[in-house]
Backbone bond lengths (Angstrom), bond angles and torsions (degrees), N, CA, C in turn:
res aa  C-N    CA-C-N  psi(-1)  N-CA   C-N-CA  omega(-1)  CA-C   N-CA-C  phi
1 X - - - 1.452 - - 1.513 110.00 -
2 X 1.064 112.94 153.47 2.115 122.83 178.67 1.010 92.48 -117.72
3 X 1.623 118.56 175.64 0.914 141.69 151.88 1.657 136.81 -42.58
4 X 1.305 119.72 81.08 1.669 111.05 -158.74 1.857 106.69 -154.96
5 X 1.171 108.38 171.38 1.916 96.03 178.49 1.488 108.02 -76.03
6 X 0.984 132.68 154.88 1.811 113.62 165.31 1.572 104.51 -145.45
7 X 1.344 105.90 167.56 1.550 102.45 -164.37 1.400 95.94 -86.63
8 X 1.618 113.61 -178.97 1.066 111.48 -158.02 1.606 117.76 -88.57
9 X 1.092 118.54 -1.56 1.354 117.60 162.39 1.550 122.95 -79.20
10 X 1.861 109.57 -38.81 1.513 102.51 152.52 1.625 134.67 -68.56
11 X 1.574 116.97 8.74 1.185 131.53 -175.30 1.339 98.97 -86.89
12 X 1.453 112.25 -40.17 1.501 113.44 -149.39 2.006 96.33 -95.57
13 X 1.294 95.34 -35.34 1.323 86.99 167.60 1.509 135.96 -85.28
14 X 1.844 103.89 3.07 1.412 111.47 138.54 1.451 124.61 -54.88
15 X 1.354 123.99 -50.82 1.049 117.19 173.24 0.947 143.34 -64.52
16 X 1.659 120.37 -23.10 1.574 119.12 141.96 1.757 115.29 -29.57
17 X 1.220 108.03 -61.59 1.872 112.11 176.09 1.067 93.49 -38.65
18 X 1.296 130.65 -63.77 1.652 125.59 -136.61 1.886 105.16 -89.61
19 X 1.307 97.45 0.17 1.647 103.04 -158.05 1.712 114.44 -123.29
20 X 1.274 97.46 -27.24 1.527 111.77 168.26 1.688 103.99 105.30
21 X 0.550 107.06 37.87 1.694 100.65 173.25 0.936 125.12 -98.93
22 X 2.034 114.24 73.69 0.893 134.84 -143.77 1.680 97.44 -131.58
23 X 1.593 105.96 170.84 1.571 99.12 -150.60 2.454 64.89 -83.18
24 X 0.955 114.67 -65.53 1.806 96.57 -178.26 1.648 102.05 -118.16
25 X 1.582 75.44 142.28 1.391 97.31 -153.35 1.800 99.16 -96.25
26 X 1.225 125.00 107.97 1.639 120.70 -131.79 1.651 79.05 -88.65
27 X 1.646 97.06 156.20 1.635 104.92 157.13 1.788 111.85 -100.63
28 X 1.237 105.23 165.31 1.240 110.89 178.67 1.647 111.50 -59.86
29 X 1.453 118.26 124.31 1.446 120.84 164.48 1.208 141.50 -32.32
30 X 1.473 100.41 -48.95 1.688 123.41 -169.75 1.617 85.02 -40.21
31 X 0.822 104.99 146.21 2.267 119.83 154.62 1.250 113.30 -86.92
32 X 1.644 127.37 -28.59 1.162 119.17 -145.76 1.729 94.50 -92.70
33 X 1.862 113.14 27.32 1.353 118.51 -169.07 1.477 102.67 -151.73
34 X 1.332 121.46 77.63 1.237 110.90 -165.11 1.502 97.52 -99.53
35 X 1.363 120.06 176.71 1.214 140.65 -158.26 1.927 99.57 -70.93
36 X 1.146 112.99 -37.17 1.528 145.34 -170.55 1.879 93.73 -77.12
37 X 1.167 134.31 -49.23 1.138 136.07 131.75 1.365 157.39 32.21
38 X 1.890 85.68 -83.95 1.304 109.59 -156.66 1.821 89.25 -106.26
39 X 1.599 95.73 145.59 1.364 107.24 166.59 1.738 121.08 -48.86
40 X 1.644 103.26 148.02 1.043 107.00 150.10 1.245 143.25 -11.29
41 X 1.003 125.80 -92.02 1.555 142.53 137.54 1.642 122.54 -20.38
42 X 1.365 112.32 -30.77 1.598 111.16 -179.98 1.403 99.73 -87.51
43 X 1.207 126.40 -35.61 1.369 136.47 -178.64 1.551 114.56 -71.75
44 X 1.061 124.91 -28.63 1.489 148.92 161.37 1.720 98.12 -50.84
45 X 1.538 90.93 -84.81 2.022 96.57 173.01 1.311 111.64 -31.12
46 X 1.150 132.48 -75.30 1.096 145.31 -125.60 1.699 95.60 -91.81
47 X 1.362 131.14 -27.89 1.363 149.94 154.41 1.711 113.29 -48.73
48 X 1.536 95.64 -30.58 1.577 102.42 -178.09 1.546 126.05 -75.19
49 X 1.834 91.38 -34.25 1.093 108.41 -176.62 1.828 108.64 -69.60
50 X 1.523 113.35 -34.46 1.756 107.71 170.72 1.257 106.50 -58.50
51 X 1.581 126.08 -57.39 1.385 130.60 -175.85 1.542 110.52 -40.68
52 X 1.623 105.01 -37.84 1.838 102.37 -179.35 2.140 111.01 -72.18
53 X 1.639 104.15 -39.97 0.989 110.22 160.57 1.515 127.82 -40.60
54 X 1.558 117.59 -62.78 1.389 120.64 157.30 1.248 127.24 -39.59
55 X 1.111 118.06 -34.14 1.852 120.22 -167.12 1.049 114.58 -100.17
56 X 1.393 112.37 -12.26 1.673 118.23 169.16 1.459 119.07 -86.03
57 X 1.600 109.46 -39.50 1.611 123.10 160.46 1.215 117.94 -75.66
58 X 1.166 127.94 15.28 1.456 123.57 158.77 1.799 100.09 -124.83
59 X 1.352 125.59 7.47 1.270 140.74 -175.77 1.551 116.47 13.56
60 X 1.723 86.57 57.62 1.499 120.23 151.77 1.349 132.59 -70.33
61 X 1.421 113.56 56.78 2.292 122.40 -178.05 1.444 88.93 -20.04
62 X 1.534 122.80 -49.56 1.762 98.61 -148.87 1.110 96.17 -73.51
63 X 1.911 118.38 -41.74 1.469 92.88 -177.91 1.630 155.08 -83.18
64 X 1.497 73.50 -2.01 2.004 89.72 175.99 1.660 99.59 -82.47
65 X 1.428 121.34 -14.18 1.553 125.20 177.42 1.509 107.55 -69.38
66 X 1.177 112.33 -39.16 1.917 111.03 -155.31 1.616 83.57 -95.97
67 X 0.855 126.24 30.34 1.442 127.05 166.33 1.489 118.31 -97.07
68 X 1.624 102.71 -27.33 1.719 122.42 -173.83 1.306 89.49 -102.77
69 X 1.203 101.56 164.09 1.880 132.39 163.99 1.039 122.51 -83.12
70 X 1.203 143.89 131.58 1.124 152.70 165.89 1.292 124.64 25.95
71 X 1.451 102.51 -70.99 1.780 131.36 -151.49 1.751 91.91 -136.90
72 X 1.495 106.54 21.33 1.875 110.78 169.16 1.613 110.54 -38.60
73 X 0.892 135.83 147.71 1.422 132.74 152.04 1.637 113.81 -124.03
74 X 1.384 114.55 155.38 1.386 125.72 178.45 1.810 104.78 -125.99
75 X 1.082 108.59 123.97 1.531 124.56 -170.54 1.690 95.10 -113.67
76 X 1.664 102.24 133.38 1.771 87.03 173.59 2.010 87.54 -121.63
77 X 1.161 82.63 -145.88 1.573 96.78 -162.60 1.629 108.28 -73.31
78 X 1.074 111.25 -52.59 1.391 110.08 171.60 1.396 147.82 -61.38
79 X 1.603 82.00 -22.79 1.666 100.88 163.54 2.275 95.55 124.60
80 X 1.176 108.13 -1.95 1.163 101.64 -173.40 1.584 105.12 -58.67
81 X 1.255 125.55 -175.08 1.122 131.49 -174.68 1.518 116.55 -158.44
82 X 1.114 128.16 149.38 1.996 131.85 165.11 0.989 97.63 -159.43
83 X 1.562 103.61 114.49 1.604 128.28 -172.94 1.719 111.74 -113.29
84 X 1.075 107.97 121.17 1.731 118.33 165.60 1.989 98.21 89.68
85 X 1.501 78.76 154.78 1.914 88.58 -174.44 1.035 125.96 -39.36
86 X 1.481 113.97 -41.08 1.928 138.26 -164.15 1.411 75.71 -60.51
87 X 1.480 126.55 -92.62 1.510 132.07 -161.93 1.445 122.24 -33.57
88 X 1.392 132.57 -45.10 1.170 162.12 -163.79 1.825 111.67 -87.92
89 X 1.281 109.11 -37.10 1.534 121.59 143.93 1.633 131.56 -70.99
90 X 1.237 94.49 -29.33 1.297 97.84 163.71 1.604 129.79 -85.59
91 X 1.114 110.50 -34.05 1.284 128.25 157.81 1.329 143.11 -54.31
92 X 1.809 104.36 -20.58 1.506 123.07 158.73 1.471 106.59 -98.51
93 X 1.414 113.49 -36.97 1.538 101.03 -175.08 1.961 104.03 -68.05
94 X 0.998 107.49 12.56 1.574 101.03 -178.91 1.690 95.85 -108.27
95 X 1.047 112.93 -51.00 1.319 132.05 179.39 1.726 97.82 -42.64
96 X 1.276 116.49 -67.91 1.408 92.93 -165.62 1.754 91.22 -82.13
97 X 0.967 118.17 -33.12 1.734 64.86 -174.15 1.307 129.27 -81.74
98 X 1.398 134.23 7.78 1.475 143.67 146.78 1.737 120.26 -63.74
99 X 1.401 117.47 -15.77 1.802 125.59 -157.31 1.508 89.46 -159.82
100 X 1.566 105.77 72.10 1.817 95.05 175.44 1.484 108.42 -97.63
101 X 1.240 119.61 10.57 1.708 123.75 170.00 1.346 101.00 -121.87
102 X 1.361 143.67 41.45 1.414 131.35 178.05 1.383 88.70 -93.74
103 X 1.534 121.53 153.81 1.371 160.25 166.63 1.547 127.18 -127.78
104 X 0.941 95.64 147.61 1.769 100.84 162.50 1.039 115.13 -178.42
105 X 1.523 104.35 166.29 1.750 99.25 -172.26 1.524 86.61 -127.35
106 X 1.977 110.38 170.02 1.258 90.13 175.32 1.778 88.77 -164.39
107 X 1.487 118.21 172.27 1.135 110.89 -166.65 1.213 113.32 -140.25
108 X 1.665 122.93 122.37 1.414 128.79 -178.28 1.158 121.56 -50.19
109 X 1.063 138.92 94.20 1.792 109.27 171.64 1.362 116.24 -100.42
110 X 1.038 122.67 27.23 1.858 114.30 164.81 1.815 80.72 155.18
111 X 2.427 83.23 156.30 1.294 96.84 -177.08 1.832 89.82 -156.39
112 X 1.452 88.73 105.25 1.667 114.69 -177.53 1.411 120.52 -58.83
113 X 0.976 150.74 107.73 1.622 123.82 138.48 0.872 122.54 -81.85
114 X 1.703 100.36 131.32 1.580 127.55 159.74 1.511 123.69 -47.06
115 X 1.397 79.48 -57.20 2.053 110.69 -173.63 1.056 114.37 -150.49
116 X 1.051 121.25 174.40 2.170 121.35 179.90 1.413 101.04 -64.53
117 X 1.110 105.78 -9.38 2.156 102.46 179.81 1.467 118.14 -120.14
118 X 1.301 118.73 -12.59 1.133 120.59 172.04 1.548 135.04 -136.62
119 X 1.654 112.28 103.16 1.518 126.03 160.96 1.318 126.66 -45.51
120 X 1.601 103.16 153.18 1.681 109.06 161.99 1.788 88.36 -133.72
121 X 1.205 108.41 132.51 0.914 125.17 164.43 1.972 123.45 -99.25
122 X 1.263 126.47 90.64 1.322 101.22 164.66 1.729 136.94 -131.38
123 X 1.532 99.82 156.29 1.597 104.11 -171.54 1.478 132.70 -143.39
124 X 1.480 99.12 -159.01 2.118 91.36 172.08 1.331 78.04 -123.04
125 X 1.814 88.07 178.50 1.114 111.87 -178.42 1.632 101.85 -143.58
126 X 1.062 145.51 -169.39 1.279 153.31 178.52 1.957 100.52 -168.00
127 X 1.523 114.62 131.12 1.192 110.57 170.82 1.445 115.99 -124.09
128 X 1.364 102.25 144.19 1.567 112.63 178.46 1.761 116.67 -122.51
129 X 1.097 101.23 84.66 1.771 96.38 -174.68 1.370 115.38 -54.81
130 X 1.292 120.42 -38.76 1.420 109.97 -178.50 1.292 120.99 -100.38
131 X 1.220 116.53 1.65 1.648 133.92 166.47 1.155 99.97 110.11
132 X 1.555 151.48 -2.91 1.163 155.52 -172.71 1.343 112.94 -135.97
133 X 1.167 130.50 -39.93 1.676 134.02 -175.02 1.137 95.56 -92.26
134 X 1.795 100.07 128.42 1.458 110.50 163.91 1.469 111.64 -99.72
135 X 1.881 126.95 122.74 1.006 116.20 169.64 1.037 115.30 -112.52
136 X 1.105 143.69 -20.13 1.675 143.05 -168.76 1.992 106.64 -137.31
137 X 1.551 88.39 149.12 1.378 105.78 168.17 1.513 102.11 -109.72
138 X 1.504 123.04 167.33 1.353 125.50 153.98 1.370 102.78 -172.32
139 X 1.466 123.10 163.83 1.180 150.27 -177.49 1.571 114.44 -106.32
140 X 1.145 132.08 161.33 1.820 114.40 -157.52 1.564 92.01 -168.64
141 X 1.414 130.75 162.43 1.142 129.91 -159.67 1.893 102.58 -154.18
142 X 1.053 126.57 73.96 1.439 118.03 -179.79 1.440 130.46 -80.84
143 X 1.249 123.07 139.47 2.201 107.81 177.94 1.426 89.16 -116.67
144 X 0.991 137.57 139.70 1.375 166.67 -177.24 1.358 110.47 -116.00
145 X 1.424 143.92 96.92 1.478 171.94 58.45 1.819 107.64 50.06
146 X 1.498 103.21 76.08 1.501 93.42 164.64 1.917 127.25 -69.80
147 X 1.021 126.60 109.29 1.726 123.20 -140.04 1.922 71.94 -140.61
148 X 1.618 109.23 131.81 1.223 137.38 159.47 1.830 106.32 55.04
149 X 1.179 105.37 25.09 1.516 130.81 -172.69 1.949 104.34 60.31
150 X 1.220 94.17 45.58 1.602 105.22 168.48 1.656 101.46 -134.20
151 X 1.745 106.33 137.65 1.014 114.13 167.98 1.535 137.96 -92.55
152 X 1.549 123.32 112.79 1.440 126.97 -158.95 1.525 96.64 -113.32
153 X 1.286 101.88 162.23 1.546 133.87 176.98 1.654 114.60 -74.00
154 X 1.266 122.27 62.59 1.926 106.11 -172.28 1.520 110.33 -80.27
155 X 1.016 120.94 -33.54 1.752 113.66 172.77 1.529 119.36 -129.94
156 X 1.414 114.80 158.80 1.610 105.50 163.61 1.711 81.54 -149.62
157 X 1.112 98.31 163.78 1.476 113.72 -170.41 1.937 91.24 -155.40
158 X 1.226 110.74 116.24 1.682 111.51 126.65 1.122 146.71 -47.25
159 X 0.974 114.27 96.40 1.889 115.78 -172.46 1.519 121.94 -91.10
160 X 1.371 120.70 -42.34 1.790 120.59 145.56 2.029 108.61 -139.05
161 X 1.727 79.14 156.63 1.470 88.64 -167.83 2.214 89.18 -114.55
162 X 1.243 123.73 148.67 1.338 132.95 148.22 1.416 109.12 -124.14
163 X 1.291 104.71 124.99 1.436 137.68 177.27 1.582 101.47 -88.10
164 X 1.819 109.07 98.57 1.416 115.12 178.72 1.607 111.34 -90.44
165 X 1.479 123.80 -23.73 1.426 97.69 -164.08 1.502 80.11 -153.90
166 X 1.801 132.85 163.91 1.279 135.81 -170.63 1.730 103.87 -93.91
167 X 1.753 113.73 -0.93 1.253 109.73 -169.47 1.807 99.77 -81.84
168 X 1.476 115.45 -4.28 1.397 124.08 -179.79 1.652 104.05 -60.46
169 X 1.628 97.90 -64.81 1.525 120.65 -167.75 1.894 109.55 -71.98
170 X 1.287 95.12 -6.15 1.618 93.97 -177.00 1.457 91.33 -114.99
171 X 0.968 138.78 3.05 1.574 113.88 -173.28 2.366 113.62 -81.48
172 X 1.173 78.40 -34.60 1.842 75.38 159.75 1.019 111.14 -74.41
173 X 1.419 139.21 44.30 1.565 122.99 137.09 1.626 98.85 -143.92
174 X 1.265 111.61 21.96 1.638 122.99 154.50 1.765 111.29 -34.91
175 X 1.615 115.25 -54.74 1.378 115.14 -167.45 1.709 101.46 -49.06
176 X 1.117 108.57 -36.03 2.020 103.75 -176.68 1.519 109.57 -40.49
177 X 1.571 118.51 -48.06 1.399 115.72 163.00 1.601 129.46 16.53
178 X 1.296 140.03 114.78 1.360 131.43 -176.82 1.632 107.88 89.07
179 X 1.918 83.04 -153.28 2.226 67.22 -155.86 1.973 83.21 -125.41
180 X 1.087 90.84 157.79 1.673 105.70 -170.90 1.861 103.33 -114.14
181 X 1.293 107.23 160.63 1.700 125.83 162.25 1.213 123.06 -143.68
182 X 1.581 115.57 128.12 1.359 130.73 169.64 1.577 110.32 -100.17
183 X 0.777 116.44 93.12 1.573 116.69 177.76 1.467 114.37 -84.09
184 X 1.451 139.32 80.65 1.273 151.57 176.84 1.588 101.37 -65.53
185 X 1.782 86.94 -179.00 1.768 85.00 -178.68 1.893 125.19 -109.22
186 X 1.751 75.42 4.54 1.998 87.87 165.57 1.160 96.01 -123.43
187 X 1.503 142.35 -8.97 1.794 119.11 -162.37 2.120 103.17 -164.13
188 X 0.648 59.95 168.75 1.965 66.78 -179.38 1.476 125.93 -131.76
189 X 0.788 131.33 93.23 2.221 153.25 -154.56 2.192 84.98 -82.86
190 X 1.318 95.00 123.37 1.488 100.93 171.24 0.957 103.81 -121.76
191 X 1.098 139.33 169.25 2.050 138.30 -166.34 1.535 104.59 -170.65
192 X 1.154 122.46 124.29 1.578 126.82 164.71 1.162 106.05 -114.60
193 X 1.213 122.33 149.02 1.768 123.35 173.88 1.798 85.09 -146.49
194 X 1.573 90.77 145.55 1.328 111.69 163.14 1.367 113.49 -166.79
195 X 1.366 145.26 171.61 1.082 161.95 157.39 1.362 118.64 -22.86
196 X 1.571 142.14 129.84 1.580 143.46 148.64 1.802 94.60 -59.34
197 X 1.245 101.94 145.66 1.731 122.68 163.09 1.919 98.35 -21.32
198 X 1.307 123.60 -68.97 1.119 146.18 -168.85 1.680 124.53 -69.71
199 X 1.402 103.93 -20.51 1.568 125.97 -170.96 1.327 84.07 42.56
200 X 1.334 136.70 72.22 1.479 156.62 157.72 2.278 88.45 -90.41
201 X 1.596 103.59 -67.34 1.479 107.89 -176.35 1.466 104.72 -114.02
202 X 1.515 90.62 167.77 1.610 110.09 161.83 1.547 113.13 -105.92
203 X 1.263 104.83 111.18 2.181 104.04 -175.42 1.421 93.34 -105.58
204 X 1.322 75.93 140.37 1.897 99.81 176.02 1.447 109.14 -127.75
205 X 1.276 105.46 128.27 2.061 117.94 176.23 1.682 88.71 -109.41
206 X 1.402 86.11 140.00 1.462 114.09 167.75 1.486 122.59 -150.26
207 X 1.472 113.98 139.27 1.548 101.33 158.61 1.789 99.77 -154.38
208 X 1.693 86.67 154.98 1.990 87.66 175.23 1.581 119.08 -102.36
209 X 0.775 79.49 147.97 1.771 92.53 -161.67 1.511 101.20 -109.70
210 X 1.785 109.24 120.82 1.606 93.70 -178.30 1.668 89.11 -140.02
211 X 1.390 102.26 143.54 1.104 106.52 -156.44 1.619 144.27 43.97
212 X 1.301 104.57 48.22 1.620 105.73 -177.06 1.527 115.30 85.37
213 X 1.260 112.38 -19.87 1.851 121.28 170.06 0.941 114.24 -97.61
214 X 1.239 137.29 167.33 1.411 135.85 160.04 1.569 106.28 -120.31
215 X 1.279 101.84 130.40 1.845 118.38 -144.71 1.709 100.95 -109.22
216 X 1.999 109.56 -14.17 0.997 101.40 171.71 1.591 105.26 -178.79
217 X 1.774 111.19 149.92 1.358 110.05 -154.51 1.680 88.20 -129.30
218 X 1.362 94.00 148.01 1.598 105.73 163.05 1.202 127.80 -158.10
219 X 1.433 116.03 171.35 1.942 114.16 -170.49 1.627 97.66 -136.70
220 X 1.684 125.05 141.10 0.714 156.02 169.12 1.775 137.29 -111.70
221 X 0.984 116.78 98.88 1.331 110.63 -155.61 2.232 101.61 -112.82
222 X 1.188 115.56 110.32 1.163 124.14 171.79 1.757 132.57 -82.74
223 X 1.415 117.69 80.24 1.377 123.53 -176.12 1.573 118.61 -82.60
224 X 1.130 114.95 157.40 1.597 108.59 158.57 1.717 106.12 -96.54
225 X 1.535 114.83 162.02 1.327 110.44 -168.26 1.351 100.95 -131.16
226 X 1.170 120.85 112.82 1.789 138.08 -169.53 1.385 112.58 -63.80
227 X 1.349 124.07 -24.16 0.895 146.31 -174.27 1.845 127.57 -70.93
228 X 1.409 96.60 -68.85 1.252 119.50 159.28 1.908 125.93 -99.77
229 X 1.252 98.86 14.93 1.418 109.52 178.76 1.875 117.65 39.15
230 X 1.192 89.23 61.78 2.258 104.30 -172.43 1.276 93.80 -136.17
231 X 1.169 110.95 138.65 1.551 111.71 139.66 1.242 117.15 -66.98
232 X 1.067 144.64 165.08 1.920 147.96 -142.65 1.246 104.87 173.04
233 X 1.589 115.24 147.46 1.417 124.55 -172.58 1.295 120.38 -131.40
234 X 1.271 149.90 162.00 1.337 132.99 159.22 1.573 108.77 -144.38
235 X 1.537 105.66 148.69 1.733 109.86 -165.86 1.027 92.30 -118.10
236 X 1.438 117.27 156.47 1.918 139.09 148.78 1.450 98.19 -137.81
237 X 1.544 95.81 144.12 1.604 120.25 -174.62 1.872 85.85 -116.42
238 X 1.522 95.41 155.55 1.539 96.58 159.24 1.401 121.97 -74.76
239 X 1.291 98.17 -12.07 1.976 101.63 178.31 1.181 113.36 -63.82
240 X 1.580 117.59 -13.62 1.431 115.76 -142.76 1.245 138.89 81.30
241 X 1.185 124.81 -10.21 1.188 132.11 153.10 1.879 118.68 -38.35
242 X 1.116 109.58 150.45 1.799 111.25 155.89 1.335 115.44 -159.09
243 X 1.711 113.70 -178.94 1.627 110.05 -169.64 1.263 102.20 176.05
244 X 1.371 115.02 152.65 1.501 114.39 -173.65 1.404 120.34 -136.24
245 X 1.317 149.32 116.41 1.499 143.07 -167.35 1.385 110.33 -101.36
246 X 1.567 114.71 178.39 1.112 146.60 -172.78 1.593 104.77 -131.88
247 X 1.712 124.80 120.92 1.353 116.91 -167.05 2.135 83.89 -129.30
248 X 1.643 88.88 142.23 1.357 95.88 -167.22 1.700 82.64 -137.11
249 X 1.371 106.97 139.52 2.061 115.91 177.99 1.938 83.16 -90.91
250 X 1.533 93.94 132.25 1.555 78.14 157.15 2.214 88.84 -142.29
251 X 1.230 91.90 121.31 1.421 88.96 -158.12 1.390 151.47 63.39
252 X 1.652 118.80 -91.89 1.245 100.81 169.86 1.899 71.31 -144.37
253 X 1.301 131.44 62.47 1.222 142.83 146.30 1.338 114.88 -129.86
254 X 1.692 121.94 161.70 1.637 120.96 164.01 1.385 117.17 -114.48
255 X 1.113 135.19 149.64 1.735 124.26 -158.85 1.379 72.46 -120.41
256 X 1.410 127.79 160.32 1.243 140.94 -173.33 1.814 94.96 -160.46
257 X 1.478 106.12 102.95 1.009 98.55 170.30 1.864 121.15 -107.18
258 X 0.767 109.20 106.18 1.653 121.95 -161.22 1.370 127.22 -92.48
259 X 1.622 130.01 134.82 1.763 127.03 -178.75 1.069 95.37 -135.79
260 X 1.223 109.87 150.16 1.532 126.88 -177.84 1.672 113.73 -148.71
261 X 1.570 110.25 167.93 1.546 99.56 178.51 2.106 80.34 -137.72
262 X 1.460 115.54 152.76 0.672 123.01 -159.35 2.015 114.54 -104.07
263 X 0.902 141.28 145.37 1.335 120.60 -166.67 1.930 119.02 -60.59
264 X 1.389 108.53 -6.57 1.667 110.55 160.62 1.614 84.41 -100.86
265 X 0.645 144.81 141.17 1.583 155.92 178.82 1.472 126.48 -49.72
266 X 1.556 107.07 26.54 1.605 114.82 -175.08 1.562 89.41 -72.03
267 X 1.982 100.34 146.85 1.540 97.10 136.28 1.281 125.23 -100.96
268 X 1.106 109.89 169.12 1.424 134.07 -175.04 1.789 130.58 -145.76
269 X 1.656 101.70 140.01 1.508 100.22 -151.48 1.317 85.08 -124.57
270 X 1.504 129.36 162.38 1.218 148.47 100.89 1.556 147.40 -147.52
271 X 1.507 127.87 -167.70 1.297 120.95 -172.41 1.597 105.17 -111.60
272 X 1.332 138.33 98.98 1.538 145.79 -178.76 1.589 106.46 -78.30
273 X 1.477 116.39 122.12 1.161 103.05 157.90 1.326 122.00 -126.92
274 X 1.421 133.92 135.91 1.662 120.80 -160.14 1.630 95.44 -132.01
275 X 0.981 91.23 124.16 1.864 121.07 -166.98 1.698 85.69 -111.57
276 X 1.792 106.31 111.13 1.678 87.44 146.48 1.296 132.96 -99.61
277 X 1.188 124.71 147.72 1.491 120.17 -145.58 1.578 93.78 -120.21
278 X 1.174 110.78 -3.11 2.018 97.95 -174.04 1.887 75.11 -161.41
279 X 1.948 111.50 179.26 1.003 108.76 150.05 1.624 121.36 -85.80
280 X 1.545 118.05 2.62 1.527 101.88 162.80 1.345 112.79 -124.32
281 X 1.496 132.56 34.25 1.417 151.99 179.65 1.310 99.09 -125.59
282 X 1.496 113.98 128.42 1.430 122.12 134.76 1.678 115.75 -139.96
283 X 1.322 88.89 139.08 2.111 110.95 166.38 0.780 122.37 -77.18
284 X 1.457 130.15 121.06 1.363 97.47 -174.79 2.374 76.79 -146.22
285 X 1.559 110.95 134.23 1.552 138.58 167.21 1.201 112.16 -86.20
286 X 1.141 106.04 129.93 1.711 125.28 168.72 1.577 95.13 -104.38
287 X 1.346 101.27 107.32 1.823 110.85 150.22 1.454 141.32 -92.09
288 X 0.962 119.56 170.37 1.869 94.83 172.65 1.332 156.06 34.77
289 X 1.530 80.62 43.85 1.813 112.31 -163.43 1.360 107.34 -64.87
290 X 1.018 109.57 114.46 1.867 115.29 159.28 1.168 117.55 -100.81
291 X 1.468 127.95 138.17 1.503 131.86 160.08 1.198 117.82 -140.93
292 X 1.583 115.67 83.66 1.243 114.83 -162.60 1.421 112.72 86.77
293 X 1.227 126.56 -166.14 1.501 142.30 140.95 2.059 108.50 -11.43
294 X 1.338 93.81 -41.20 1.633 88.02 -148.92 1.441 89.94 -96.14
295 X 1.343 97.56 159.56 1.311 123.73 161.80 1.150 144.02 -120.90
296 X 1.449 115.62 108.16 1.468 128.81 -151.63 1.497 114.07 -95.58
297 X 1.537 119.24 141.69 1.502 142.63 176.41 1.938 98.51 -31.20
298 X 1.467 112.01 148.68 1.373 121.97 149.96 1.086 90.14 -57.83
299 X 1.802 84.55 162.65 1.276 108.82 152.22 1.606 110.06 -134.19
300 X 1.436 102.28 -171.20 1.307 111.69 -173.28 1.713 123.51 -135.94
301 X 0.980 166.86 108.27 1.436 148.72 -156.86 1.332 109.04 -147.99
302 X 1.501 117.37 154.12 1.438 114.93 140.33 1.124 107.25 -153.19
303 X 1.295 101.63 154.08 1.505 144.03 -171.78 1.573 108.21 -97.61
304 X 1.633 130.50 147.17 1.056 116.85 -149.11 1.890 79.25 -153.85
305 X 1.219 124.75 163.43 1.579 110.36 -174.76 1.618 96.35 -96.57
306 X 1.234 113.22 147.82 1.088 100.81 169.04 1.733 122.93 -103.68
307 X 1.835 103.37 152.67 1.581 112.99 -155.17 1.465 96.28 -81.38
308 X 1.156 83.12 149.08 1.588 104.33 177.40 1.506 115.68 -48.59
309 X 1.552 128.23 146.15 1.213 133.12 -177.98 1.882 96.28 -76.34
310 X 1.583 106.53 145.91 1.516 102.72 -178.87 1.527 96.65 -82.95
311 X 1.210 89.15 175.44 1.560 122.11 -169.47 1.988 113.62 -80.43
């Protein structure tokens, strides 16, 4: 993950990174600090952090919740924020069910006292969304709130994020996965998306089929761009046509703002927005159509996944 706003299910599964909710949740190396060691109270913490491990791999919201305080807050890098339990429960219960194989491991390296009541906890983290790909590193900063001689979670803050691989920044639009149908009332739009070798992209084959032919084929390839920190797209039609977008999360929609030049050499503009509405439905509006000079009607569509061929 980089630096960017994210909705609240990718918030919360920041905080797995930042929190350890990792398949093992490593202890510090040094020897000259053994478990036998460590205070009361550090051993307590540091016990909390498996318990957070556990409750995330069994992707228990209540129980990775009763881990925080009250009025906990989570600060990431950019300045976003999710303040108090309600939010913070909500934010994992979205999390797993959008990232039900995310992993990570992560590693303590020291746990401060302030005062007899208050920790700093800080560490790395390493993330694996699909339980095998590592895309991101980060560093994380926790204070721990001894409250009724029980120890709670009141802040975590991100302090730096490294963005290792683009399958990090592409994995919220993973659900596209498999093959889709638009069944119109002159022609029918088919779409497959799946994975590059590398989950570097997301490639998509398409062609529309009108009347029993298919009148036209195309490929779509979805990158993240290191550069300008976007996800970004690029099209080819068999007509010759091509075009390239800009994909922005704004909640639980994608704004797709898109240009194209057409195989006689028109350009062409518009604004895409794809709402998923089920896990085998998505909506997705064409706004602000340009073609040329003219300016063409919304539209409206949905796409529905398509069922498996029988056996």
């Amino acid at each position: 993950m980089i630096t960017r706003i994210l909705p609240r299910s990718a918030l919360a599964a920041s905080l797995v990174w930042m929190m350890g909710a990792s398949v093992l949740a490593q202890q510090p190396k040094s020897p000259a600090k053994t478990e036998a060691a460590l205070s009361p109270d550090e051993q307590i913490i540091r016990k909390a952090v498996v318990a957070f491990v556990e409750q995330y791999n069994a992707h228990s919201a209540d129980g990775v919740t009763a881990l925080f305080a009250p009025d906990a807050r989570m600060i990431f890098r950019d300045g976003t924020e999710v303040n108090g339990r309600d939010e913070i429960k909500q934010s994992f219960e979205e999390a797993f069910k959008d990232s039900p194989k995310t992993a990570v491991s992560v590693v303590v390296d020291s746990i401060r006292f302030l005062t007899p009541d208050v920790a700093v906890e800080e560490g790395s983290t390493s993330m694996f969304p699909d339980g095998d790909t590592l895309t991101a590193r980060s560093r994380y900063t926790v204070v721990h709130l001894k409250k009724n001689g029980k120890w709670l979670m009141q802040s975590v803050r991100v302090v730096e994020e490294e963005s290792l691989s683009a399958y990090g920044e592409l994995a919220p639009l993973e659900w596209l996965l498999g093959e889709w149908l638009d069944e119109g009332r002159t022609e029918n739009v088919e779409a497959t998306f799946r994975w590059d070798d590398n989950k570097s992209f997301l490639l998509e084959e398409f062609q529309v089929v009108r009347g029993g032919e298919v009148v036209m084929k195309g490929s779509q390839r979805i990158g993240w761009d290191p550069q300008t920190k976007q996800i970004r797209s690029w099209t080819f039609d068999s007509a010759g046509g091509f075009g390239d977008a800009t994909w922005t999360q704004v909640g639980d929609k994608w704004v797709v703002k898109a240009k194209a030049v057409t195989a006689d050499g028109t350009s062409a503009s518009a604004t895409r927005t794809l709402t998923r509405a089920a896990s085998d439905r998505v909506i997705w509006t064409a706004t602000d159509r340009l073609a040329g000079d003219e300016q063409l009607p919304d539209l409206a569509v949905t796409m529905v996944r398509k069922p498996p061929q029988p056996q």
